[in-house]
C-alpha positions in Angstrom: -145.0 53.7 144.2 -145.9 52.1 147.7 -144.4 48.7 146.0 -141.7 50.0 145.0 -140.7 51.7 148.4 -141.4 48.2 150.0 -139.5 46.3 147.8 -136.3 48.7 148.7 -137.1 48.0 152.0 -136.7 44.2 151.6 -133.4 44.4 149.8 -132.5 47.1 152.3 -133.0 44.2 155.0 -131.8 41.2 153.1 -128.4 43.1 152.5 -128.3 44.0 156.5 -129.4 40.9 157.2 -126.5 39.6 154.9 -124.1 42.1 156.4 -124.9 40.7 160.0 -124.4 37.3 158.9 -121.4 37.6 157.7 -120.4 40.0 160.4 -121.2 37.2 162.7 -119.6 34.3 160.9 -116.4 36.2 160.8 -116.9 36.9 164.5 -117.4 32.9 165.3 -114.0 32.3 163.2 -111.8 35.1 164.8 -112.8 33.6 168.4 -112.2 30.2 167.0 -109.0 31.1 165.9 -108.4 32.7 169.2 -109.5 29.7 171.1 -107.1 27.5 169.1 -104.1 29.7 169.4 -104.8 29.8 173.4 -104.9 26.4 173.6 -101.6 25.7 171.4 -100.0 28.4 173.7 -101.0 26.6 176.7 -99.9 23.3 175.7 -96.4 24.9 174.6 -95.8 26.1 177.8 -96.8 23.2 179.5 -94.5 20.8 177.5 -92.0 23.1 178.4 -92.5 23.0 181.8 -92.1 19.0 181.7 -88.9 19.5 180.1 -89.9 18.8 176.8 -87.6 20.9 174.2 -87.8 21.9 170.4 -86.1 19.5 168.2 -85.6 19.0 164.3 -86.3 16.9 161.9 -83.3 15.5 160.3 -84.0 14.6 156.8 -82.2 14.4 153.2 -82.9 18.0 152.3 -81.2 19.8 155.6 -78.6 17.4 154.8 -78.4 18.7 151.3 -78.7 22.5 152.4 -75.3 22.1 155.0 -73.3 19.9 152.3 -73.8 23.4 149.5 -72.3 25.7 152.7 -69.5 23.8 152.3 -68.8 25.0 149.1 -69.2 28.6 150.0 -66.0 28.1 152.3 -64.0 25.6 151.0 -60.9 26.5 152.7 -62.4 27.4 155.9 -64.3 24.5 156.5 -64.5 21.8 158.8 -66.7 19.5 157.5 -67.8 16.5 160.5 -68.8 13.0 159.3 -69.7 9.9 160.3 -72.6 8.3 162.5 -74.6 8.6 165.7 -71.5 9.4 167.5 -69.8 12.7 165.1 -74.1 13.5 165.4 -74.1 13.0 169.6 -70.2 13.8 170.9 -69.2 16.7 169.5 -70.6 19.7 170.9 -70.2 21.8 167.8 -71.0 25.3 169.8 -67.7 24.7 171.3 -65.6 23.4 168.5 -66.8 27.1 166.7 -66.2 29.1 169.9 -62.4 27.3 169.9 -61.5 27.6 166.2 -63.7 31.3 164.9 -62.0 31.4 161.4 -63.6 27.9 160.4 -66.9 27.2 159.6 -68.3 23.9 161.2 -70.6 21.7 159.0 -72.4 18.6 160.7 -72.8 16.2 158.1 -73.1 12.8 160.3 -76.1 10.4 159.4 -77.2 8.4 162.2 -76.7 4.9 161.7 -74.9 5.0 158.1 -71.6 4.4 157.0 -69.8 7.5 156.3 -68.0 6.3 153.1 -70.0 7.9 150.4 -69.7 11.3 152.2 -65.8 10.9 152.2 -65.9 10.1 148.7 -68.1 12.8 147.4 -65.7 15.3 149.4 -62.3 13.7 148.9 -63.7 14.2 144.7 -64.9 17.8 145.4 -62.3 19.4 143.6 -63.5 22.8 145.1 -63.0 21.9 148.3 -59.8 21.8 150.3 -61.1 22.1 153.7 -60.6 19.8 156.9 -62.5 16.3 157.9 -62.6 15.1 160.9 -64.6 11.6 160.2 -65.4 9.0 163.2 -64.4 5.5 162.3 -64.2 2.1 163.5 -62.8 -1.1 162.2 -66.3 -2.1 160.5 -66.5 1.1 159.2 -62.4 1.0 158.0 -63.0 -2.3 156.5 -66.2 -1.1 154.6 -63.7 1.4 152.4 -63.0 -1.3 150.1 -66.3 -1.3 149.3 -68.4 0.2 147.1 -70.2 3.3 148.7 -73.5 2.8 149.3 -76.5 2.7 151.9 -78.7 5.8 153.3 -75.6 8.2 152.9 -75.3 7.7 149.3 -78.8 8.6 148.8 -77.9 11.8 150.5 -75.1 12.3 148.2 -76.8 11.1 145.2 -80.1 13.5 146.5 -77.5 16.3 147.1 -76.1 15.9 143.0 -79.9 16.5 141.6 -80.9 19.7 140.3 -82.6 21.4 143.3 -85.8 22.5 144.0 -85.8 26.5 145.2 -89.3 26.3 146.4 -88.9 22.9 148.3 -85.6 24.3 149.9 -87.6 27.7 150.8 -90.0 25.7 152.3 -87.3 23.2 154.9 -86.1 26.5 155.8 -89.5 27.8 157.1 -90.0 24.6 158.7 -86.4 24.2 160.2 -87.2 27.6 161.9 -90.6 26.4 163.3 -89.4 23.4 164.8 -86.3 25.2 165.9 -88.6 27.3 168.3 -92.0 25.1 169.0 -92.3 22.3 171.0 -95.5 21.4 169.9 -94.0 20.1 166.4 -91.0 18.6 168.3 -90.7 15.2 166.3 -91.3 13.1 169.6 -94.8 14.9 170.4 -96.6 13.3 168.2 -100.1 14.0 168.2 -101.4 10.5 168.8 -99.4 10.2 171.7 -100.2 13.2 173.2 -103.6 12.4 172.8 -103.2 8.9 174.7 -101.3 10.4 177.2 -103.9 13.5 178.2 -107.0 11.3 178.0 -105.6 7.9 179.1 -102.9 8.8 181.5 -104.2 12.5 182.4 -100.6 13.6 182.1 -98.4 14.9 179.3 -95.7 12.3 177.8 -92.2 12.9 179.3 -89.9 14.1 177.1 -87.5 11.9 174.6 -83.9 11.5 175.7 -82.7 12.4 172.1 -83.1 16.0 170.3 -81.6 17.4 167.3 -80.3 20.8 167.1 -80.7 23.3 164.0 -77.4 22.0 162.5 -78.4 18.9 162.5 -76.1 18.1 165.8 -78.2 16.3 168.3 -77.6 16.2 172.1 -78.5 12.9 174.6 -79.8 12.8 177.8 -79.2 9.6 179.6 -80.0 10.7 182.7 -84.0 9.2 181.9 -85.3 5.9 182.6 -84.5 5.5 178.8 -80.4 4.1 179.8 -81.5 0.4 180.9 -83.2 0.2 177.7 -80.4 1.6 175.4 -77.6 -0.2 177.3 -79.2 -3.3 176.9 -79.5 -2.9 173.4 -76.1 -1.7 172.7 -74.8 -5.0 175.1 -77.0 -7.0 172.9 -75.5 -5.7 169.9 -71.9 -6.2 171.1 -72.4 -9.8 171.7 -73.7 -10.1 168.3 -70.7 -8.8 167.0 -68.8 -11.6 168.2 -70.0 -14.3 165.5 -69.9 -11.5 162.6 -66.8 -12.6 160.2 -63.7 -11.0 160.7 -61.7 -10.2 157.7 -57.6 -11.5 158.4 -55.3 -8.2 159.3 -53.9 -7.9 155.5 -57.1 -8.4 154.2 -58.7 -5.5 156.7 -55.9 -3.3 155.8 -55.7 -3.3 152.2 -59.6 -2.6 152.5 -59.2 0.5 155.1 -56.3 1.8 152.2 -58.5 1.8 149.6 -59.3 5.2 149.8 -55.3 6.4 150.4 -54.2 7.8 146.4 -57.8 9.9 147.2 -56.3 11.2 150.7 -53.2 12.0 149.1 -54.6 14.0 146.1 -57.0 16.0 148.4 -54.2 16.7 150.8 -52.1 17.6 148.0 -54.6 20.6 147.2 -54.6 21.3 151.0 -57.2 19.5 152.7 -56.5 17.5 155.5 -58.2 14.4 157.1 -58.7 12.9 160.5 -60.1 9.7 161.2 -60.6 9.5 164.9 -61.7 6.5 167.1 -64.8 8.2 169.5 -64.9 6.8 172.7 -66.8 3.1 173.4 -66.9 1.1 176.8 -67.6 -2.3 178.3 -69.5 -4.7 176.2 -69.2 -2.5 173.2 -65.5 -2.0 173.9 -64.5 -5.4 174.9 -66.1 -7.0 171.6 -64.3 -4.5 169.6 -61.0 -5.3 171.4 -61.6 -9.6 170.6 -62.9 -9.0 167.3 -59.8 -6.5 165.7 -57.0 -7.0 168.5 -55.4 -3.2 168.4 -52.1 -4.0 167.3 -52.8 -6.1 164.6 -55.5 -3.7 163.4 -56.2 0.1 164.0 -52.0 0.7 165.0 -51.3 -1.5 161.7 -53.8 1.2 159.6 -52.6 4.1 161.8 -48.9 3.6 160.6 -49.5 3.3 157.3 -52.0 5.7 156.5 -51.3 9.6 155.2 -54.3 10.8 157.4 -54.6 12.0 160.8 -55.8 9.4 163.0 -56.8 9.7 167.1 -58.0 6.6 169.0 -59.1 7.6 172.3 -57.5 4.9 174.0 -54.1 6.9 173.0 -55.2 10.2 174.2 -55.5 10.2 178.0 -57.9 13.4 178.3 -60.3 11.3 175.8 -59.4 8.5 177.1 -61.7 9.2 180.7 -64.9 9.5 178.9 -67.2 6.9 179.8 -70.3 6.3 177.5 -73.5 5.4 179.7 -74.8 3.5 176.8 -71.6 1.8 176.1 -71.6 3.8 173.0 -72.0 7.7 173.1 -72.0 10.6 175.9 -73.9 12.4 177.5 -74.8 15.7 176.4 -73.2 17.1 179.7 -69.9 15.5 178.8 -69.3 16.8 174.8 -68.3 20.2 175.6 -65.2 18.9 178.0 -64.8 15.9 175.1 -64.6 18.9 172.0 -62.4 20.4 173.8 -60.1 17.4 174.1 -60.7 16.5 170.7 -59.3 20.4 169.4 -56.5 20.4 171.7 -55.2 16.6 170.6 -56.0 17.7 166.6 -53.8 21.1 167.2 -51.5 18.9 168.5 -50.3 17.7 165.5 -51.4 20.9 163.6 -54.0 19.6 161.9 -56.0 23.3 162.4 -52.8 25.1 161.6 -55.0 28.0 159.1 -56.7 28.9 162.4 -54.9 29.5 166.2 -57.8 27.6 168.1 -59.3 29.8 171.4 -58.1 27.6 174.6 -61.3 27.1 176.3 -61.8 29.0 179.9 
C-alpha cells in the first residue's frame, strides 16, 4: 500500500514537472516571438523614418492577374502598355480621377517591347476597350517582327491554365509588400545587415518603387541621377552606330500591325500610340538616327491609330526628363493630365466625359 501511494506521488510530480516544462517552454517562445515582433516594428518605423517606402514586386503572375481584369470590362477599359516609361510617366491615380467610368489597367514591362501585348489584345476578340501604347521608332520598326522577348512570356504565362492557389498566394503577398517596408524589394536583408554593422546606419532608400498596380513612381531628386544620366547618355551614343532601316523599309515594318488596328477598331476599340517625352542625348540621337519627317510624321499619316508625339503637343512638350529618359514622380500628375486633355482632343475617350483636373 505505502508503494503504491509513493509511486502516485512520482507520476503525480513527473506530470507537474511535465506541466511546468512545457508551461515554461511555451513561455520562452511567446517572449521570443514578442521580442521578434518588437524588433521588426522598430526597424519598420525606422526605415520609414529614413524615407524608405513599401514597394512591390513586379513579376509574371501580377502581370497575369491585371491582364484577366481586363476582360471583366472590356468596353470600359483602358488598358496602358509599353516600357519603363507607360510604368514611370503616367500617374494612373490621376488618369482614374479624370476619366471614372474607365477602368485603368497598367500593363507596361520595364525594358520590353510592347509588341506581344498589342498583339494578344488587338486578337482578344472580347475586348474592345482603349490602348494607349508608348512607342518609339525602335519599338515601331520591331512590329514587323515576330513578337517575342520577356512580354511574350507574359502573354504566353498569361494563356496557361492557372493555378488558384499560386494566384491566392501573390495576392497575400501583394498586400504585404503593399504595406511593409521591411519586405520592400530594395531592403534586402544582406544589405541591411552590411549597412547596420558596417556602416552603423540604415541603407538610404532606392529612387525607384512600384505601386500595387504595378505603376511605379521615380525619385531623381537622390544622388542616384549622375549615375542614371550617365547611363542613359551612354546609351544614346550607342545608338548612333545601331543600323537604321531606310524610311520605306521602317514604314512598311511600323504597318504591319494596321489590318489588326482596323479590325479591333471596327469592333470599337481604339488605339493610341504616343511618343513620351525624351531630352538631350537621348533626344538628339533619336532626332539623327529617324529624322522626324521622314519617319514618325510619314507613320503618323498613314496609320488608322491615334498617335501623340510630344514634340507636337506644347503642354507635353515642356517636360524635361532628368535622366534624359523619364520624369520625375513630381511631374506625372501635371504630364496625365496633359496626356487626357490632348487624347479628348480628338475624342479618343468619347464613352466617358473626362473630370478637368482642379
Amino acid at each position: 500500500m505505502h508503494s503504491s501511494i509513493f509511486s502516485s506521488r512520482l507520476q503525480v510530480k513527473h506530470v507537474d514537472s511535465t506541466v511546468t516544462a512545457g508551461r515554461t517552454w511555451r513561455t520562452v517562445w511567446l517572449l521570443a516571438l514578442l521580442l521578434v515582433a518588437l524588433s521588426l516594428s522598430s526597424l519598420e518605423v525606422l526605415l520609414r523614418m529614413e524615407g524608405h517606402r513599401p514597394s512591390i514586386v513586379d513579376d509574371v503572375h501580377l502581370w497575369s492577374y491585371y491582364r484577366a481584369k481586363i476582360n471583366e470590362a472590356p468596353s470600359t477599359t483602358v488598358a496602358l502598355l509599353g516600357d519603363s516609361r507607360m510604368q514611370l510617366d503616367i500617374d494612373t491615380a490621376v488618369m482614374r480621377q479624370r476619366l471614372p467610368g474607365i477602368t485603368v489597367i497598367q500593363l507596361a514591362v520595364d525594358g520590353s517591347n510592347p509588341l506581344p501585348t498589342l498583339v494578344d489584345l488587338l486578337n482578344d476578340q472580347t475586348f474592345h476597350g482603349l490602348i494607349i501604347c508608348t512607342v518609339t521608332e525602335d519599338r515601331l520598326n520591331s512590329f514587323g517582327e515576330r513578337p517575342s522577348g520577356v512580354q511574350q512570356e507574359y502573354v504566353t504565362y498569361y494563356h496557361q491554365p492557372w493555378k488558384g492557389s499560386a494566384y491566392l498566394d501573390r495576392l497575400v503577398s501583394l498586400w504585404l509588400q503593399a504595406h511593409l517596408v521591411i519586405i520592400n524589394p530594395s531592403v534586402r536583408l544582406e544589405r541591411l545587415t552590411y549597412n547596420l554593422f558596417w556602416k552603423q546606419q540604415l541603407p538610404t532608400p532606392d529612387y525607384l518603387i512600384t505601386l500595387p498596380d504595378r505603376s511605379r513612381q521615380a525619385d531623381y531628386a537622390t544622388e542616384a541621377l549622375d549615375r542614371l544620366r550617365t547611363r542613359r547618355i551612354q546609351q544614346a551614343q550607342e545608338s548612333l552606330a545601331m543600323p537604321v532601316p531606310t524610311p520605306e523599309e521602317w514604314l512598311d515594318n511600323a504597318l504591319t500591325l494596321e489590318p489588326q488596328l482596323q479590325r479591333f477598331q471596327a469592333r470599337g476599340g481604339k488605339v493610341a500610340f504616343v511618343y513620351f517625352p525624351i531630352s538631350d542625348a537621348t533626344l538628339a540621337a533619336a532626332n539623327q538616327r529617324f529624322p522626324r519627317a521622314h519617319y514618325w510624321d510619314k507613320f503618323a499619316q498613314a496609320t488608322s491609330a491615334q498617335t501623340v508625339h510630344f514634340l507636337d503637343t506644347p503642354a507635353l512638350a515642356t517636360f524635361d526628363p532628368p535622366d534624359t529618359s523619364h520624369l520625375d514622380y513630381r511631374d506625372t500628375p501635371a504630364f496625365t493630365n496633359a496626356l487626357v486633355d490632348q487624347l479628348d482632343r480628338f475624342g479618343f475617350f468619347d464613352q466617358v466625359e473626362p473630370h478637368q483636373p482642379h
